[in-house]
Kinemage of the C-alpha trace (Angstrom):
@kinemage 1
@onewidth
@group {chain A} dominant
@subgroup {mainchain}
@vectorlist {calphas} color= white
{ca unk a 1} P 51.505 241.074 -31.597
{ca unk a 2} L 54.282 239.917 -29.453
{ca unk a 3} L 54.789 240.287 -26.013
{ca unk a 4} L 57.929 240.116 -25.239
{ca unk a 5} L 60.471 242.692 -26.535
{ca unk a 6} L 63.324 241.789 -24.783
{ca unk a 7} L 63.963 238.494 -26.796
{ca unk a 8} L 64.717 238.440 -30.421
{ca unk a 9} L 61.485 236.569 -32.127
{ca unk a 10} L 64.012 234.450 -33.845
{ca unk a 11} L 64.362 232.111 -30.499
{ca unk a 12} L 60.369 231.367 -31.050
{ca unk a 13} L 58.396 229.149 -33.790
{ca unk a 14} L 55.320 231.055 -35.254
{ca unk a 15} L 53.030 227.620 -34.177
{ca unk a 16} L 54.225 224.798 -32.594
{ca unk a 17} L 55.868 222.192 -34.951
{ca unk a 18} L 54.932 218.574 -35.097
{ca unk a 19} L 58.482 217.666 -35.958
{ca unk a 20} L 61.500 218.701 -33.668
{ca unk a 21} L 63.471 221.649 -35.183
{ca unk a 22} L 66.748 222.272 -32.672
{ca unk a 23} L 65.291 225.164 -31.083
{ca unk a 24} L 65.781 224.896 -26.783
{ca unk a 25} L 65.218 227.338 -24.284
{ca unk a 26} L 66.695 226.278 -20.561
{ca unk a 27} L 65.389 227.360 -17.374
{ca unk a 28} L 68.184 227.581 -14.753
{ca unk a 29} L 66.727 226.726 -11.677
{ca unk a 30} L 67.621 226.563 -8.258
{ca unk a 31} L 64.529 225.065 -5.814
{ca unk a 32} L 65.272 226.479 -2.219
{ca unk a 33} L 63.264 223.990 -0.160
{ca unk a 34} L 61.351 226.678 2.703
{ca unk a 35} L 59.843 224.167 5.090
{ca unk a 36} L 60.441 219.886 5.502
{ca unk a 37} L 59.466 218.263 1.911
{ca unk a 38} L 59.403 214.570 0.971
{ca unk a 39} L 60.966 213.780 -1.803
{ca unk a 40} L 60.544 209.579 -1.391
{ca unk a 41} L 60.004 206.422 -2.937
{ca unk a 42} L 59.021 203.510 -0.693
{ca unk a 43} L 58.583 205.903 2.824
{ca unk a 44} L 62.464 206.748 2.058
{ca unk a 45} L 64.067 209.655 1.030
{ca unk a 46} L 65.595 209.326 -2.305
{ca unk a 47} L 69.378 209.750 -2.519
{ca unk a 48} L 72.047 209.174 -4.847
{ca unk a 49} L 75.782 208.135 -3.994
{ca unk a 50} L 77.448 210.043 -6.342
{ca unk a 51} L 81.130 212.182 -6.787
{ca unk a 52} L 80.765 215.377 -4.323
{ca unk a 53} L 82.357 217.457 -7.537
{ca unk a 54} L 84.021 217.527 -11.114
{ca unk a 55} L 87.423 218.521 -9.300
{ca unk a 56} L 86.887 216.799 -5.700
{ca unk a 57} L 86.664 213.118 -6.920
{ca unk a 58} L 85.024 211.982 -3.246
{ca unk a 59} L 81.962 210.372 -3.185
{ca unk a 60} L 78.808 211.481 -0.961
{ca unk a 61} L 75.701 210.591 -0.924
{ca unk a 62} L 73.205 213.344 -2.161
{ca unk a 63} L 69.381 214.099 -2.364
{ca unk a 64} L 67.899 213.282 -5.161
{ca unk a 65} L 64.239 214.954 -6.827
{ca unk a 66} L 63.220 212.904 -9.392
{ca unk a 67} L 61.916 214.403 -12.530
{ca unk a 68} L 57.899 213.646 -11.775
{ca unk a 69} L 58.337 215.168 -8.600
{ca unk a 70} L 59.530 218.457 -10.689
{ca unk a 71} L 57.523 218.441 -13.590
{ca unk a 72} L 54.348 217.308 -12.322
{ca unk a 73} L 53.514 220.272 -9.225
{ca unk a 74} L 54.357 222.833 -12.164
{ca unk a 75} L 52.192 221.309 -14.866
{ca unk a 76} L 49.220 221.377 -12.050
{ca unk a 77} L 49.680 224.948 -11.577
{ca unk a 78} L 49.422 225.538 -15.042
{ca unk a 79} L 45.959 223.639 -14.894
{ca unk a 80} L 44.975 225.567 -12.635
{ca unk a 81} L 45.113 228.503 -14.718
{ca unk a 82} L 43.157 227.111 -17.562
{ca unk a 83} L 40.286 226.007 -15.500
{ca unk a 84} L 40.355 229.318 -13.630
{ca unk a 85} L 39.969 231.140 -16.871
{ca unk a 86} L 37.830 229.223 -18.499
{ca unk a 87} L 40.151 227.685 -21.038
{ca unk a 88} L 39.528 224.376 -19.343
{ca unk a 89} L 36.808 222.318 -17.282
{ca unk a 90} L 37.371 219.589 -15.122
{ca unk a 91} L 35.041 217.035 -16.791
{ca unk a 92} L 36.793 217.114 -20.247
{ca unk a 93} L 40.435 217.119 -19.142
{ca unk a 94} L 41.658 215.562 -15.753
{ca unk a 95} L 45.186 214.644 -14.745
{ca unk a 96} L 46.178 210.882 -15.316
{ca unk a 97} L 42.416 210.337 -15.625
{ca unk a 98} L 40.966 211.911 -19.024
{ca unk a 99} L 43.040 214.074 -21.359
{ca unk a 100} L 41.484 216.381 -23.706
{ca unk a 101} L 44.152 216.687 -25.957
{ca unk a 102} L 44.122 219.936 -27.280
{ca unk a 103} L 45.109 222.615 -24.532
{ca unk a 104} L 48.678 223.826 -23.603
{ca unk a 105} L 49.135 221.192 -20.424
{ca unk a 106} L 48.401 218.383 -22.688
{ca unk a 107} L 50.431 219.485 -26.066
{ca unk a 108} L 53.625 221.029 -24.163
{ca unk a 109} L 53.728 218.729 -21.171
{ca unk a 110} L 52.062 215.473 -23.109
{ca unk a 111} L 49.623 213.004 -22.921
{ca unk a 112} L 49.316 209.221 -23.140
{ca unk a 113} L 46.411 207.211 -23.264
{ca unk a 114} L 47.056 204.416 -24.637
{ca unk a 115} L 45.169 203.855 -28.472
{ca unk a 116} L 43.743 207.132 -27.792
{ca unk a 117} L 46.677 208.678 -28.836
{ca unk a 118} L 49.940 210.215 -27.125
{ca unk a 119} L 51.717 213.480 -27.322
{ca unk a 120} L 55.755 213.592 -26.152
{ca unk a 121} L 56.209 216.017 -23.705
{ca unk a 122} L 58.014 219.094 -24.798
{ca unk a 123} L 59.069 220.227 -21.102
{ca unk a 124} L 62.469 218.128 -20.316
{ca unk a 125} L 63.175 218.203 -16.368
{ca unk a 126} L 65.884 215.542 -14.907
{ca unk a 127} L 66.717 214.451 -11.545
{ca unk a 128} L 68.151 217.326 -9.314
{ca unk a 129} L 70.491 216.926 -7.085
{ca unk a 130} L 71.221 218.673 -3.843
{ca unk a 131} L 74.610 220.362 -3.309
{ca unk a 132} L 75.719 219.462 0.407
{ca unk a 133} L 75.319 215.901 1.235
{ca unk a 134} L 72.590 213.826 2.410
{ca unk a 135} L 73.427 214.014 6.219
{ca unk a 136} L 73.349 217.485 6.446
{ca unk a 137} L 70.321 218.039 4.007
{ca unk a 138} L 67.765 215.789 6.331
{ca unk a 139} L 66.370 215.396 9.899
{ca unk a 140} L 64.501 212.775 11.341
{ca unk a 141} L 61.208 213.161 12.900
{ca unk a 142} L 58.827 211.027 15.523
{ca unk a 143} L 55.249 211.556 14.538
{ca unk a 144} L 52.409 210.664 16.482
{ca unk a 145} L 48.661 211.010 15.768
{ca unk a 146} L 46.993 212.413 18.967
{ca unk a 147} L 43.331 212.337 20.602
{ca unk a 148} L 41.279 215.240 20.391
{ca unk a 149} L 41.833 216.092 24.101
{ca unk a 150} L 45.388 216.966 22.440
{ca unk a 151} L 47.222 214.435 24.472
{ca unk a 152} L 48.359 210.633 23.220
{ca unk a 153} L 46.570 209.002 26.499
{ca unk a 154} L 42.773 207.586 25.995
{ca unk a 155} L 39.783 208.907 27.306
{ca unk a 156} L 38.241 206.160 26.459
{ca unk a 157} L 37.550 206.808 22.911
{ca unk a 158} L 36.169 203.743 20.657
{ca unk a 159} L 36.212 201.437 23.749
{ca unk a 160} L 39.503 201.941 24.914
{ca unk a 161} L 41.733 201.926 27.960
{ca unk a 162} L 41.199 205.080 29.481
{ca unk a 163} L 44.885 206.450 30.255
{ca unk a 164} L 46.178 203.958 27.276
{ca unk a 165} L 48.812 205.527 25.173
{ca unk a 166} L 48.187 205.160 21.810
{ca unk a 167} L 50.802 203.455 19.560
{ca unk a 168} L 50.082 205.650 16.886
{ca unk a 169} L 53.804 207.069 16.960
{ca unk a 170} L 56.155 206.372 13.495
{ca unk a 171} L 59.323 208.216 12.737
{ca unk a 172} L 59.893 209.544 8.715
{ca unk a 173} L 63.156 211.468 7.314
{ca unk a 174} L 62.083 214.794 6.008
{ca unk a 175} L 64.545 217.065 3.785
{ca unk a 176} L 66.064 220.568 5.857
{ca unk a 177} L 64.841 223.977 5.149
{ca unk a 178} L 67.635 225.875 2.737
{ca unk a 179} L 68.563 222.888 0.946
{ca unk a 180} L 69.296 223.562 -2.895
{ca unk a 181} L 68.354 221.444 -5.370
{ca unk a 182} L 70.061 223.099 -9.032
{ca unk a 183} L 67.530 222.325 -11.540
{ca unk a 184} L 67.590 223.157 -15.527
{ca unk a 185} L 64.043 223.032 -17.315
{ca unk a 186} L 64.313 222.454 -20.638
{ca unk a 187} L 61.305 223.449 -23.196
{ca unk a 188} L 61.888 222.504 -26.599
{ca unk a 189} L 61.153 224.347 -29.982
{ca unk a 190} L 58.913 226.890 -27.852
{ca unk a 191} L 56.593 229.468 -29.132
{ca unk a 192} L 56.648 233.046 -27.608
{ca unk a 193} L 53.084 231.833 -25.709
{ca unk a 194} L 54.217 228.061 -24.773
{ca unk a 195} L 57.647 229.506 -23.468
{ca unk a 196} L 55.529 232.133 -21.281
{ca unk a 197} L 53.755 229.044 -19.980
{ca unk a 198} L 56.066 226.956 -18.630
{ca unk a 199} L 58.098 230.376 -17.329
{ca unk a 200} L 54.761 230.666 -15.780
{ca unk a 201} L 54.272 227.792 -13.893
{ca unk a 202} L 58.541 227.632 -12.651
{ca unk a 203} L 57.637 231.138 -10.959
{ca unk a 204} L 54.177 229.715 -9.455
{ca unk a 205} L 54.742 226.739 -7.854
{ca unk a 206} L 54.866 226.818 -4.448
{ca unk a 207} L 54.645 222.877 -3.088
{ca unk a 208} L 56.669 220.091 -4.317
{ca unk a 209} L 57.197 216.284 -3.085
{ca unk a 210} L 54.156 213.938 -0.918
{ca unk a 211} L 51.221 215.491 -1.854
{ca unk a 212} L 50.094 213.825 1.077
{ca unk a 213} L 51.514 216.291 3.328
{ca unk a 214} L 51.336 219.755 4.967
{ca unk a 215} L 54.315 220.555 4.017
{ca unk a 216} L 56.664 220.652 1.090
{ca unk a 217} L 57.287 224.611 0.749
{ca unk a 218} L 59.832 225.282 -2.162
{ca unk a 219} L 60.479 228.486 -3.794
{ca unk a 220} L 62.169 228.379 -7.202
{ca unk a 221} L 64.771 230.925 -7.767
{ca unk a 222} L 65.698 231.659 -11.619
{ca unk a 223} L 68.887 232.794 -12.273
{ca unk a 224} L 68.920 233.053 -15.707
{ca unk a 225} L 67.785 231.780 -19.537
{ca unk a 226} L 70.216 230.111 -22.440
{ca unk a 227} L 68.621 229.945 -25.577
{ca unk a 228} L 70.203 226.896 -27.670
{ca unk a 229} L 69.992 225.005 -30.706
{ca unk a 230} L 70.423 221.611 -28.578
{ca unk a 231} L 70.931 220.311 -24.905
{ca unk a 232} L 73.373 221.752 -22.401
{ca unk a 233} L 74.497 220.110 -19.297
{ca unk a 234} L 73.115 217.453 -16.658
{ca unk a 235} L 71.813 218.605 -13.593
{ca unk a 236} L 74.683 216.524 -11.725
{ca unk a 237} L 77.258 218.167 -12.965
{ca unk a 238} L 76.104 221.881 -12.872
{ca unk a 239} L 75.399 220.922 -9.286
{ca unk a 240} L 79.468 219.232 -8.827
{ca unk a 241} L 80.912 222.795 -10.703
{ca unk a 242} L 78.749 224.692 -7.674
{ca unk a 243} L 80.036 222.008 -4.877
{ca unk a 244} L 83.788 222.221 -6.607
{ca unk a 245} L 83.558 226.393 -6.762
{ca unk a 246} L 81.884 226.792 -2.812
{ca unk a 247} L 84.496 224.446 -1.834
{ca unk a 248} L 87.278 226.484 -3.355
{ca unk a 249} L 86.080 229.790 -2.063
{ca unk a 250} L 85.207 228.331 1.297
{ca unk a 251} L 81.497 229.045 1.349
{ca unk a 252} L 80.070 225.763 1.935
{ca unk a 253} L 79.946 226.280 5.674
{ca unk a 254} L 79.380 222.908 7.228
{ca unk a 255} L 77.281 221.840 9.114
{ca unk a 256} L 75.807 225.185 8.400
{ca unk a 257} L 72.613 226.102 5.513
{ca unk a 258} L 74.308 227.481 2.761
{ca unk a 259} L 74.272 231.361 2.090
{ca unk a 260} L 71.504 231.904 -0.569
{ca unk a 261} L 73.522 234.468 -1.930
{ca unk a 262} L 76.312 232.597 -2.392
{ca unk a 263} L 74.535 229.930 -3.720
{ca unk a 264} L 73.357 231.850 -6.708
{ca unk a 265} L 76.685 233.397 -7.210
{ca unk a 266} L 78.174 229.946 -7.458
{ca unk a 267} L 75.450 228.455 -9.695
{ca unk a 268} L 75.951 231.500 -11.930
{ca unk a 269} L 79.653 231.187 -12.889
{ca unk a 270} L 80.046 227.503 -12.494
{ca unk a 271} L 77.210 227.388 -15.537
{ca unk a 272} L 79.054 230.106 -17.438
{ca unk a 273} L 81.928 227.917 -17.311
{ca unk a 274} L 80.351 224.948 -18.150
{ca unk a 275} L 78.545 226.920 -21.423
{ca unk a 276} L 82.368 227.702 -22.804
{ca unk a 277} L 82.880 224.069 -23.240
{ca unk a 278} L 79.440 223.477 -24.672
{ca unk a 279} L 80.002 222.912 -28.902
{ca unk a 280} L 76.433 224.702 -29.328
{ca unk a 281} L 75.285 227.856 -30.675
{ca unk a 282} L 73.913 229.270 -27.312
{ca unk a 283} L 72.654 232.942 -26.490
{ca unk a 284} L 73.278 233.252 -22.345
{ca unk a 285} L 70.554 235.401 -20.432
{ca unk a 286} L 72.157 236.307 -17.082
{ca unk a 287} L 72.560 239.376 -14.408
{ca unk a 288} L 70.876 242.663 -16.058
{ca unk a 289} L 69.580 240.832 -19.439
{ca unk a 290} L 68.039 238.108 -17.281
{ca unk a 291} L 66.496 240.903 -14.959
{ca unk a 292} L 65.111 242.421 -17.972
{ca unk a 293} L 63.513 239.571 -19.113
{ca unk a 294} L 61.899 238.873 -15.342
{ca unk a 295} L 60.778 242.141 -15.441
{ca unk a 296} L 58.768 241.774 -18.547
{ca unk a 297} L 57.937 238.200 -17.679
{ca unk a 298} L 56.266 239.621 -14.099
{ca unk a 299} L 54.576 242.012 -15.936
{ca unk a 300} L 52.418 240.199 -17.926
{ca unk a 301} L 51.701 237.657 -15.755
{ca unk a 302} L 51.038 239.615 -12.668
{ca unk a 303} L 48.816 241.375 -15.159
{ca unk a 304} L 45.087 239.336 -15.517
{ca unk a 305} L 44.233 240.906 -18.981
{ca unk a 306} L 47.598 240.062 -19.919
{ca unk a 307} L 47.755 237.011 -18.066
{ca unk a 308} L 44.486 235.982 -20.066
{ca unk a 309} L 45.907 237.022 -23.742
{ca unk a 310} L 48.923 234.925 -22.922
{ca unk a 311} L 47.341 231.659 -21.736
{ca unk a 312} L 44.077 232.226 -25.145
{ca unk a 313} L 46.988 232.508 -27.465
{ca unk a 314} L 48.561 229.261 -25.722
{ca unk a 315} L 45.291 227.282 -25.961
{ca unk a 316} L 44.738 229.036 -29.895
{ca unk a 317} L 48.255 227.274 -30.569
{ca unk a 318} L 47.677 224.305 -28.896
{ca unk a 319} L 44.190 223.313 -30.444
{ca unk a 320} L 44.957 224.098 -33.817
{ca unk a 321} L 48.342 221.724 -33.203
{ca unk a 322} L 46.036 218.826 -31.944
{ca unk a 323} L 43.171 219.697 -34.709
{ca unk a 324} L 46.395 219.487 -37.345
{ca unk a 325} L 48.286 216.778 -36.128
{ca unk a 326} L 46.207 214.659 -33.927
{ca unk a 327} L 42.436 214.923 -33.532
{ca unk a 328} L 42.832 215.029 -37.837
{ca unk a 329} L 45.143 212.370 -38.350
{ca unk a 330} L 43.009 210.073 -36.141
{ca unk a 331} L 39.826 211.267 -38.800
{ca unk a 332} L 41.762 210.423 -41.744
{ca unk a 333} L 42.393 207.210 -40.510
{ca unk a 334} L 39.320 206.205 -39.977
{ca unk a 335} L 37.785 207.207 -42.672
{ca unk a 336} L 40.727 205.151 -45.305
């Protein structure tokens, strides 16, 4: 029995294929950062000098949120799930440590263990790029580790100087509150139960960047769903069409945070425009058809008997893919 009736089955495979067969669904993301994540390699913020738009040829410098630091929070949260609901256990399947091989995180997000076997991921994120520039998207901090009297001076502690400051003081760039980051998440040849999965773990995910960290709050903000029988545009240049269309109605507010609102407005008809020039066969979920489609989406997963059907019929298709196509192929081959 389906769950969703606000999607024509057609966009869906029955059971997952083992062969790609042109069938793409797109997520159209925008991650709203809500406190001061890291997004770094090396203790620096990753940034990209790039053009500012696809009309305004000047080049900026722009945040950049590499594809692991997308893909990887979400596919936790999904984990989570699985383990919570008994679809899972920690001792036979555990991130970059032990792969089971046969539930939804390892089929539709992948696997690769060397002569064990691999599965290609299925999820296709790419780096995201925020709109305004890199010197008014971060903010440099001086952090300091203090004693437990509160203060930075000794009391003596570990056979110090009483009234020595400690030199535990370092400074680290963190990314601004309200900084966009346009993001498309791309799942291909999806069944109805994979494609509730990953819409799943988008709306879920709360933390992105340093795991290491307290902070990191980002809220991801859908604005809509294309359907497609192949790939649509980079995440560089949806995000230049929003820069080139805030620019041109004068909304980009400098040195200001963007308006949210505004934001999604731009995102929303800069990607419309960009889909007119696309030569695919695309169906566009936006405004009232998207907020259908939410609406059912919330409903079953806000839902825990629903929530529990969904993720058993993901973990139904995923074993019998890696019973089909991997667990049996390795058999056969050891037994010729």
């Amino acid at each position: 029995m389906p769950f969703l009736k606000t999607v024509d089955a057609k966009f869906f495979h029955a059971e997952i294929p083992y062969k790609p067969m042109g069938k793409y669904v797109h997520f159209l993301t925008i991650r709203v950062t809500e406190s001061y994540p890291l997004f770094q390699t090396d203790s620096e913020l990753n940034k990209a000098r790039v053009r500012a738009g696809i009309v305004d040829k000047t080049t900026i410098s722009r945040l950049s949120m590499f594809k692991r630091k997308q893909s990887t929070p979400e596919r936790l949260v999904g984990r989570e799930l699985l383990r919570n609901y008994g679809l899972m256990t920690a001792e036979e399947c555990e991130y970059n440590v032990k792969f089971a091989m046969n539930n939804p995180d390892c089929i539709i997000y992948g696997f690769a263990i060397g002569d064990s076997g691999s599965e290609k991921s299925k999820v296709v994120v790419d780096t995201a790029f925020s709109i305004k520039s890199f010197d008014e998207s971060h903010e440099t901090f001086t952090l300091n580790a203090p004693f437990e009297n509160g203060t930075m001076a000794s009391k003596g502690e570990n056979g110090s100087k009483v009234g020595e400051v400690t030199s535990r003081i370092n400074q680290q760039d963190h990314i601004k509150p309200q900084v966009f980051f346009p993001s498309i998440v791309t799942l291909k040849d999806p069944t109805e139960a994979s494609f509730l999965y990953v819409f799943n773990n988008i709306l879920r995910t709360r933390h992105y960047g340093a795991q290491t960290t307290r902070t990191g709050r980002v809220r991801n903000e859908l604005i809509g769903v294309i359907f497609a029988d192949g790939e649509i545009v980079s995440n560089l240049r949806w995000t230049q069409a929003i820069y080139d269309y805030m620019k041109n109605h004068n909304t980009l507010h400098s040195p200001d945070p963007l308006n949210e609102d505004e934001v999604f407005e731009a995102a929303k008809v800069s990607i419309s425009t960009l889909m007119e020039e696309e030569f695919i066969v695309h169906e566009d979920f936006f405004d009232e058809s998207f907020a259908a489609l939410l609406k059912e989406v919330k409903a079953i997963t806000a839902n825990e008997e629903e929530l529990k059907k969904m993720l058993k019929k993901a973990d139904d298709e995923s074993k019998a893919y890696a019973k089909l196509h991997i667990k049996g192929k390795k058999a056969s081959a050891a037994t010729e």
